[in-house]
C-alpha positions in Angstrom: 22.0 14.1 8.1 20.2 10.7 8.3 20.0 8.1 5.7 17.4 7.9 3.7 15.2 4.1 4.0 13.4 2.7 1.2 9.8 1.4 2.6 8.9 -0.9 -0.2 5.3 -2.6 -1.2 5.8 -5.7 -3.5 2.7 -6.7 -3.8 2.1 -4.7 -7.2 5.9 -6.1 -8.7 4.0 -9.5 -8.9 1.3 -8.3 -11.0 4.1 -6.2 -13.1 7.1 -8.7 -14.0 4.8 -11.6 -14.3 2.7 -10.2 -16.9 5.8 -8.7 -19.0 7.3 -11.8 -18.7 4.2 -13.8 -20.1 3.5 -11.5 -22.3 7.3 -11.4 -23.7 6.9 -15.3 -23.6 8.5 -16.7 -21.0 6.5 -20.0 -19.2 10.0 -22.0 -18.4 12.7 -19.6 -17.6 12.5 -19.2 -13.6 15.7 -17.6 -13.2 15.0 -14.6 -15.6 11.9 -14.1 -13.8 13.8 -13.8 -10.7 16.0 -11.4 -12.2 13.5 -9.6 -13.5 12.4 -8.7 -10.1 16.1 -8.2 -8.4 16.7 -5.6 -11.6 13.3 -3.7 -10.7 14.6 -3.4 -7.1 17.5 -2.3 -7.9 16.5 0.2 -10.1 13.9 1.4 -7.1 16.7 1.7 -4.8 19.1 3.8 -7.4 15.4 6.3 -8.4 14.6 7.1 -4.6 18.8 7.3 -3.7 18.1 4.8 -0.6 21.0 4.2 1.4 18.5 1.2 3.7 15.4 -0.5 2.4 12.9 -3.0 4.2 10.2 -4.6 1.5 6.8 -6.3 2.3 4.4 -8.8 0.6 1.7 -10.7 1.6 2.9 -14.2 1.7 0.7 -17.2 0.4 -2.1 -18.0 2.9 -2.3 -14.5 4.2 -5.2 -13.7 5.9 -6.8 -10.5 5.9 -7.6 -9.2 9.2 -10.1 -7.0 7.7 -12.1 -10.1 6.8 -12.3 -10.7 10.2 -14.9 -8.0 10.8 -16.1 -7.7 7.2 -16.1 -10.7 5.2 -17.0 -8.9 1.7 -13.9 -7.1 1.7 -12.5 -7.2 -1.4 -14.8 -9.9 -2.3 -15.7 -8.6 -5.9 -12.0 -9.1 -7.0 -11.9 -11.1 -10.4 -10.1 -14.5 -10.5 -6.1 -13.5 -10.8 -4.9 -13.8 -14.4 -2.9 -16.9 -15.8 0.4 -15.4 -15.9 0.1 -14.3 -12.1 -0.6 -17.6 -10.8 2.0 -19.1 -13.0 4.6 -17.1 -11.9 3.5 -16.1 -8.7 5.6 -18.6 -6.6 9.0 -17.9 -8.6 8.6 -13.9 -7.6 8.1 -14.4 -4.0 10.9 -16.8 -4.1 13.2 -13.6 -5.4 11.0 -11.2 -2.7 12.6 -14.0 0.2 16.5 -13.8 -1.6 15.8 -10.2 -1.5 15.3 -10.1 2.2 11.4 -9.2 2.1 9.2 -10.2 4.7 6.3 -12.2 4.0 2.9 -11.0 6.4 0.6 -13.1 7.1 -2.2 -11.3 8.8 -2.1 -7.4 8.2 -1.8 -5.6 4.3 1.2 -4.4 2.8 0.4 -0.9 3.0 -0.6 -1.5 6.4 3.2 -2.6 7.1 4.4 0.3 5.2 2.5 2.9 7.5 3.6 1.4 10.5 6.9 1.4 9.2 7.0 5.0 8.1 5.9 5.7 11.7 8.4 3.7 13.4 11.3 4.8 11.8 10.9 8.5 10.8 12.5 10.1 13.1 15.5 7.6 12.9 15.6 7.5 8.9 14.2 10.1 6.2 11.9 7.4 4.6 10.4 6.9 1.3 7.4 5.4 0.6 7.6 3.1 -2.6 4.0 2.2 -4.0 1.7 2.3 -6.5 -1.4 2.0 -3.9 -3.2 5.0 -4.0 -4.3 3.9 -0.4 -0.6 5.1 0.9 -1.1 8.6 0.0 -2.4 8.6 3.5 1.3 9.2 4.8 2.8 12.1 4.7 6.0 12.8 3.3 8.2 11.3 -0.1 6.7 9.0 -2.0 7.9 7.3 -5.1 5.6 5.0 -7.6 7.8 2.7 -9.4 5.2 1.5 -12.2 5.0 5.2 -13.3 8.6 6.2 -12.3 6.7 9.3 -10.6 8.3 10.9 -7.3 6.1 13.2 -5.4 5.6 14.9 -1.4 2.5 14.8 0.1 1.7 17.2 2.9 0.6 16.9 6.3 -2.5 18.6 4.8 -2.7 16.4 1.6 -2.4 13.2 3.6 -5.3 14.2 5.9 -7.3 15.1 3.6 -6.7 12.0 1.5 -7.9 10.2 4.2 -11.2 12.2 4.9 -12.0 11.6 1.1 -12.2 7.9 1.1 -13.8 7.7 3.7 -16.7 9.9 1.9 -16.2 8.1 -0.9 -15.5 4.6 0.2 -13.4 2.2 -2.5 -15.2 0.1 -5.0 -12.2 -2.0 -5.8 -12.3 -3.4 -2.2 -16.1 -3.7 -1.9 -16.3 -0.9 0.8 -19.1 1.1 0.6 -18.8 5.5 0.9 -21.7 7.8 0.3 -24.0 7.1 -2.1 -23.0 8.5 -5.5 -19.9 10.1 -4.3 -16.8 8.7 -6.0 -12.6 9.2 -5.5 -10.1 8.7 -8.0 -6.7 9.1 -7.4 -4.9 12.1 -10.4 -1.1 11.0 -10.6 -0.2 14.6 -12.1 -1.6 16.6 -9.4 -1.0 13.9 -6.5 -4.3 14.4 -5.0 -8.0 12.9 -5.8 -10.3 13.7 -8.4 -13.4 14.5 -5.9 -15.5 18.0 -6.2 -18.3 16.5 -4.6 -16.3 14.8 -1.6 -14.6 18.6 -1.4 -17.7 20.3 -1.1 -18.4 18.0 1.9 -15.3 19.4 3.2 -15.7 22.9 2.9 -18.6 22.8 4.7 -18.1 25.2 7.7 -18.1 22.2 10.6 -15.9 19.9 11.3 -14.5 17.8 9.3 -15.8 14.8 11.1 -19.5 16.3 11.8 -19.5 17.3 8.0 -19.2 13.4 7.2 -21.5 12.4 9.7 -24.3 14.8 8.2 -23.6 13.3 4.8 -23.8 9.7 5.5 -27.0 10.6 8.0 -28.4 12.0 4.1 -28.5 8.2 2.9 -31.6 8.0 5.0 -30.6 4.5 6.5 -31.1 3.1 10.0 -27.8 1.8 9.8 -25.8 5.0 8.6 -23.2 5.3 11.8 -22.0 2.2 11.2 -21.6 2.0 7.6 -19.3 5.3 8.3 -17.5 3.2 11.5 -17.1 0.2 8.8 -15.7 2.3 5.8 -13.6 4.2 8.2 -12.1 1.0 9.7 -11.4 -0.2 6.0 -9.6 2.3 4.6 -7.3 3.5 7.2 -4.2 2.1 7.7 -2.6 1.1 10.7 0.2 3.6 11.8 1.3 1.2 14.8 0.9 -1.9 16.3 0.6 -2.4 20.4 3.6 -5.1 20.6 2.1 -5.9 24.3 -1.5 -7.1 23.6 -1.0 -8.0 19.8 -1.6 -11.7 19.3 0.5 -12.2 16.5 4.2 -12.2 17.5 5.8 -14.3 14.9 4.5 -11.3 12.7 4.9 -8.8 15.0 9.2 -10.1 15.4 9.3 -10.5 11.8 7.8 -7.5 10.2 10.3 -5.4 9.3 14.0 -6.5 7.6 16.5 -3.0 7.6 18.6 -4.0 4.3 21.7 -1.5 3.8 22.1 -0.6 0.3 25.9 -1.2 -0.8 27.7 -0.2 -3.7 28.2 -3.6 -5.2 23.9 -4.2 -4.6 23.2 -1.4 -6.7 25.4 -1.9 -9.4 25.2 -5.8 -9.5 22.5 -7.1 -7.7 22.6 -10.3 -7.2 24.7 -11.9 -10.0 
C-alpha cells in the first residue's frame, strides 16, 4: 500500500488567513498570524489523511515565465488588498518554517502538476487547491477553503483542459472564443459550459473541433490566438532537468515532509 503525499498550493492561504485576521483585527500580532497558517496546514494534512506533504508558493520577486511570451498575462488583476500586503511577508515567513518552497519562475499549480507526475506512481497523491486551473490532473483532490474532497477522471481532467482552452480565462487576461465562457461548479466538479460542450460533441476530433471554432472568429490571426490560449492555460506536467535553465529551481522545487504524529496534533508549539 503506498503512502498517501499531500501536494499543497499556498498561494490561496495568503489571501485566506490574512484577510480573517484583518478582518478579526489583528495589524501587530505576527506570531498569531503565523499560527494561523501552521493550524490551517495542519488541519489540511488531518482532512486529506497525508502521511508526506511538499507545499509551494510563489516567493517575492517571482517571475512569471508566462510573461515571457505574453506580457498581458494576468495584467487586469486589481491592486492586492491592504491586509494582503500587510501580512503578506509574516505568512511566507510561516510557508519557509513549514518547509515550503518558494518558486521563482514557474506557477504554483504548475509545481503541483509536475509534482503529481513525478511522484504518482511512488505516492497516492492528493492534490490540495482551490485553483480551478488543477482540475486538469487527474485523480484526488481536496479544496481546503470549501473543505470539499472530490476525484476527477482521466476523462474529466481532459476534458477540463479542452474547455478552457475554448473558453480561455478572463481572470488571467487570456483570450478563448469569442462569447464562450467556463466556470468552474464545485457540486458537480466539472464546468459550467453548454456551449464549449457542444463544441465537443461535434463528431471530429476534439482538436479539429477547436480549430473550426476559433477559425469562426473570422481573424487573420486565429491559429495563434488558439497556440497562445493553449500555452496559457496548460500546466506543465514535467520539466526537462537537462536543458532547463533554471537549476537553483529546478534542485529546490519540491521538499517531501513526513507527517508525524506529534505534527498533526501539535504543530509547531
Amino acid at each position: 500500500m503506498k503512502s498517501r503525499l499531500a501536494l499543497i498550493d499556498l498561494d490561496t492561504l495568503v489571501f485566506i488567513v490574512a484577510s480573517r485576521q484583518w478582518t478579526n483585527g489583528n495589524r501587530d500580532n505576527p506570531e498569531q498570524v503565523k499560527n494561523h497558517v501552521k493550524e490551517y496546514v495542519n488541519t489540511i494534512l488531518i482532512n486529506t489523511r497525508a502521511d508526506f506533504y511538499t507545499s509551494v508558493y510563489q516567493a517575492k520577486g517571482h517571475s512569471n515565465y508566462r510573461k515571457y511570451f505574453y506580457p498581458d498575462y494576468k495584467a487586469n488583476r486589481p491592486e492586492s488588498p491592504e491586509f494582503f500586503t500587510h501580512w503578506k511577508d509574516t505568512i511566507v515567513e510561516a510557508f519557509i518554517e513549514l518547509g515550503a518552497v518558494g518558486l521563482k519562475v514557474i506557477e504554483s499549480d504548475d509545481a503541483v502538476s509536475i509534482g503529481y507526475y513525478k511522484y504518482k506512481d511512488e505516492y497516492d497523491c492528493i492534490i490540495v487547491s482551490g485553483d480551478k486551473d488543477l482540475n486538469q490532473i487527474p485523480g484526488e483532490h481536496y479544496n481546503p477553503s470549501k473543505n470539499i474532497s472530490y476525484f476527477i477522471s482521466n476523462e474529466v481532467a481532459n476534458e477540463s483542459l479542452l474547455l478552457q482552452i475554448i473558453c480561455g480565462d478572463d481572470s488571467d487576461s487570456v483570450k478563448g472564443i469569442r462569447g464562450i465562457a467556463c466556470k468552474w461548479d464545485y457540486e458537480l466538479h466539472e464546468f459550467k459550459a453548454p456551449r464549449a460542450r457542444k463544441v465537443l460533441d461535434q463528431p471530429l476530433l476534439p482538436s479539429t473541433a477547436i480549430y473550426e471554432e476559433y477559425i469562426k472568429q473570422s481573424s487573420e490571426t486565429w491559429y495563434s490566438d488558439y497556440l497562445k490560449c493553449m500555452f496559457l492555460v496548460t500546466l506543465l506536467k514535467d520539466i526537462n532537468y537537462f536543458t532547463y535553465p533554471f537549476n537553483e529551481e529546478v534542485t529546490e522545487l519540491f521538499n517531501i515532509v513526513p507527517v508525524t504524529t506529534q505534527v498533526t496534533t501539535n504543530l509547531f508549539d
